[in-house]
C-alpha positions as CSV (number, residue, x, y, z in Angstrom):
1,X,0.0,0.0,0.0
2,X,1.2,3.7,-1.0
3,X,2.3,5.0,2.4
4,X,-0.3,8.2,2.0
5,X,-2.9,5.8,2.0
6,X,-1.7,4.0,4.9
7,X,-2.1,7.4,6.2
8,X,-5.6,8.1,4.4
9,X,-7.1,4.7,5.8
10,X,-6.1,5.3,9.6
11,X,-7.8,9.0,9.1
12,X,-10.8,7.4,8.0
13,X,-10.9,4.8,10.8
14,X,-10.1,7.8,13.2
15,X,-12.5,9.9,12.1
16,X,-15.3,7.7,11.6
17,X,-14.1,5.9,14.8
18,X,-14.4,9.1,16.7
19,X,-17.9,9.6,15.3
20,X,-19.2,6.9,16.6
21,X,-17.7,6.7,20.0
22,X,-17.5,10.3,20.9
23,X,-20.2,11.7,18.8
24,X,-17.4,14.1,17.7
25,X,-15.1,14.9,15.1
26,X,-10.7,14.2,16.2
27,X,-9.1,16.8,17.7
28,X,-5.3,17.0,16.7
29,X,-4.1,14.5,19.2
30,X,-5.8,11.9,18.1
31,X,-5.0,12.8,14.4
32,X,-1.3,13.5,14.8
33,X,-1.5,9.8,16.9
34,X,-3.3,8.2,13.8
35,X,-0.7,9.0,11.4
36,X,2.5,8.3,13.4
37,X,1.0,4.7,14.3
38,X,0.3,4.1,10.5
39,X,3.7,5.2,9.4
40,X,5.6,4.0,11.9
41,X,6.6,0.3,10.5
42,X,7.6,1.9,7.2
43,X,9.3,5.2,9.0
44,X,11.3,2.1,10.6
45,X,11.7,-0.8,8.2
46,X,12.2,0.5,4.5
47,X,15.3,2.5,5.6
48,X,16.9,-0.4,7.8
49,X,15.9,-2.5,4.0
50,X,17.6,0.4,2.3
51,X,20.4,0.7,4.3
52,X,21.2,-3.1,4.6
53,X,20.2,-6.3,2.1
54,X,19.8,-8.5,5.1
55,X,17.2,-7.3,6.4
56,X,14.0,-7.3,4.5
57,X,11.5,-4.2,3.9
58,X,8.9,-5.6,6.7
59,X,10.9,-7.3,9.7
60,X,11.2,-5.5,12.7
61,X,8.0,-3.2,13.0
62,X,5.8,-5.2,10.8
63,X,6.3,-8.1,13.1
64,X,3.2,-8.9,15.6
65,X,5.5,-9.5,18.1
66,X,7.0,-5.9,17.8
67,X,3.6,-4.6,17.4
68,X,2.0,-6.2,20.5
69,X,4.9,-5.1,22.4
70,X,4.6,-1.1,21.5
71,X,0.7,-1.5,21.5
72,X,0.9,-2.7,25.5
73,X,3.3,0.0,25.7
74,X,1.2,2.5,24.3
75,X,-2.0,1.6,26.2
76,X,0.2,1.6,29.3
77,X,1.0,5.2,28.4
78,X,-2.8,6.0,27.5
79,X,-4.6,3.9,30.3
80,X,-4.6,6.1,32.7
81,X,-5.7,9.3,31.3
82,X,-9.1,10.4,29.2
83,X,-6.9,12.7,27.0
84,X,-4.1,10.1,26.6
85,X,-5.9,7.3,26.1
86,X,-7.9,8.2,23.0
87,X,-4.4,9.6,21.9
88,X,-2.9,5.7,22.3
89,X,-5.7,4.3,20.6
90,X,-5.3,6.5,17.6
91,X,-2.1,5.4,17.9
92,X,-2.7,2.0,17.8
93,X,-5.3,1.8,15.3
94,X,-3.3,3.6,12.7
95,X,-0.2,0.7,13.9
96,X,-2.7,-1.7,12.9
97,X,-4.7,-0.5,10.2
98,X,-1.0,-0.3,8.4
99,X,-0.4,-4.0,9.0
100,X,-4.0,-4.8,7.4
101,X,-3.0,-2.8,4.3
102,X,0.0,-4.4,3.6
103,X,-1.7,-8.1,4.5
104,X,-3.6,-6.9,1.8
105,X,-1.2,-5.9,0.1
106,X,0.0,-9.0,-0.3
107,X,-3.5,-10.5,-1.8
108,X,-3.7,-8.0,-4.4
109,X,-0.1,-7.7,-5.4
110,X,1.1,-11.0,-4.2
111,X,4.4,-9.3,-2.5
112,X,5.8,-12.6,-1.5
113,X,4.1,-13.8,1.9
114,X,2.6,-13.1,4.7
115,X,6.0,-14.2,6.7
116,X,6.9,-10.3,7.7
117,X,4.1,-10.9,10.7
118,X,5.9,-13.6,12.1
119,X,9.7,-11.8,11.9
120,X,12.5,-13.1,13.0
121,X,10.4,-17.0,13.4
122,X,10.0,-16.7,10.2
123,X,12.3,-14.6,7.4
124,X,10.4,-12.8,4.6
125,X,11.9,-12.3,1.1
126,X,11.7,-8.6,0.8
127,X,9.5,-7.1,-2.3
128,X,11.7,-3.5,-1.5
129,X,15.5,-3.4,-2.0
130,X,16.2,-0.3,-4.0
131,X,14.8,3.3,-4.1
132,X,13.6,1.9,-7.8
133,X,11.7,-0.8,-6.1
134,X,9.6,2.0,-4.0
135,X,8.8,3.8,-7.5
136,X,7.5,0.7,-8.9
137,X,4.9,0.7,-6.5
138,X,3.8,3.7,-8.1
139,X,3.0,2.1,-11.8
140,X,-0.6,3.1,-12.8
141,X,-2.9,0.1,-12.1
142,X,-6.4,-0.6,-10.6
143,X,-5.0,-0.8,-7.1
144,X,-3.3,2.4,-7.2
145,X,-6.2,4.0,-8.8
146,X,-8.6,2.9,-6.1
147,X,-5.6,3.8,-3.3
148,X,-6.1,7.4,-5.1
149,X,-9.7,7.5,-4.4
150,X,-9.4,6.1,-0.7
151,X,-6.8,8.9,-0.4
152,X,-8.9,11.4,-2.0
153,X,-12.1,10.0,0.4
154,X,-9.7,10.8,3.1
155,X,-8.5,14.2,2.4
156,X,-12.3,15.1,1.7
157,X,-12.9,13.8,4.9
158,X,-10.5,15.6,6.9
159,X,-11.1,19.0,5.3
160,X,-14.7,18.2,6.2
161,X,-13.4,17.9,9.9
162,X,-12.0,21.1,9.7
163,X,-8.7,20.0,9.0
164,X,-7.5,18.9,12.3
165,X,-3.4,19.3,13.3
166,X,-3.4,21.7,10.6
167,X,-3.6,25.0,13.2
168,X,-1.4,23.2,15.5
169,X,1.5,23.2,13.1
170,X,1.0,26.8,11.7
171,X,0.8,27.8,15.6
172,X,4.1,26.2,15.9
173,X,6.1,27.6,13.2
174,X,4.8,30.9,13.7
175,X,6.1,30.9,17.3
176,X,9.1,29.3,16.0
177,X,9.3,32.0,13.2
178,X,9.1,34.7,16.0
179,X,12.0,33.7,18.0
């Protein structure tokens, strides 16, 4: 899955998520936790890939035993706390709403197995070992034209939510800007 709609699909979990939990639209935490979690395993593994050819492009944070241990970790943080806590479930569900893409993933494309979510039991050929490999992934085909649309869904969405994260950021660089 394109990593923006890793992104696109944890705002649209969040948000609907949010919705009908809260009876509210996210707040900024919650959407600032969203995306971290859902490009977190990539933020991690495609650069370790990149940077060495023995380890594969999902190992280390694609791996359920990785994930369980930062989700417990996470909820441990969030438990606690009202404010927190919808923040480490943000978190987590964009952790593993990124796992389900690339599960499937690997029934549309067929990228190899499903191995990755058993790492290091289990060592997955990796489908990413060169920048080149990464552009491939963006060759126009079905499943990249209905990514686009989930994406597009997504960024509707969050516009209709009023953008949230957005005035956190331009609150930050304009304090930034003024020191």
């Amino acid at each position: 899955m394109l990593i923006w709609t890793h992104v696109a699909v944890g705002y649209l979990l969040i948000s609907l998520g949010s919705r009908y939990w809260l009876g509210e639209k996210p707040s900024s935490p919650p959407t600032f936790a969203v995306a971290l979690g859902t490009l977190f395993p990539d933020l991690v593994d495609k650069p370790l890939a990149l940077a060495t050819s023995s380890i594969p492009g999902r190992s280390l944070t694609h791996s359920v035993f990785t994930t369980a241990s930062v989700l417990v970790l996470v909820w441990m943080w969030g438990r606690d706390h009202p404010t927190r806590r919808i923040v480490a479930i943000a978190g987590g569900v964009g952790y593993l709403s990124h796992l389900g893409g690339d599960v499937v993933d690997y029934f549309v494309l067929d990228h190899g197995t499903l191995r990755f979510l058993l790492w290091p039991v289990l060592s997955p050929e990796s489908h990413i070992q060169t920048v080149s490999d990464l552009l491939q992934l963006l060759n126009p085909t079905p499943y990249v034209a209905v990514q686009t649309v989930i994406t597009v869904l997504a960024v509707a969405l969050w516009m209709r939510d009023g953008m949230p994260g957005v005035s956190v950021v331009r609150s930050h660089l304009s304090q930034r800007r003024s020191l």
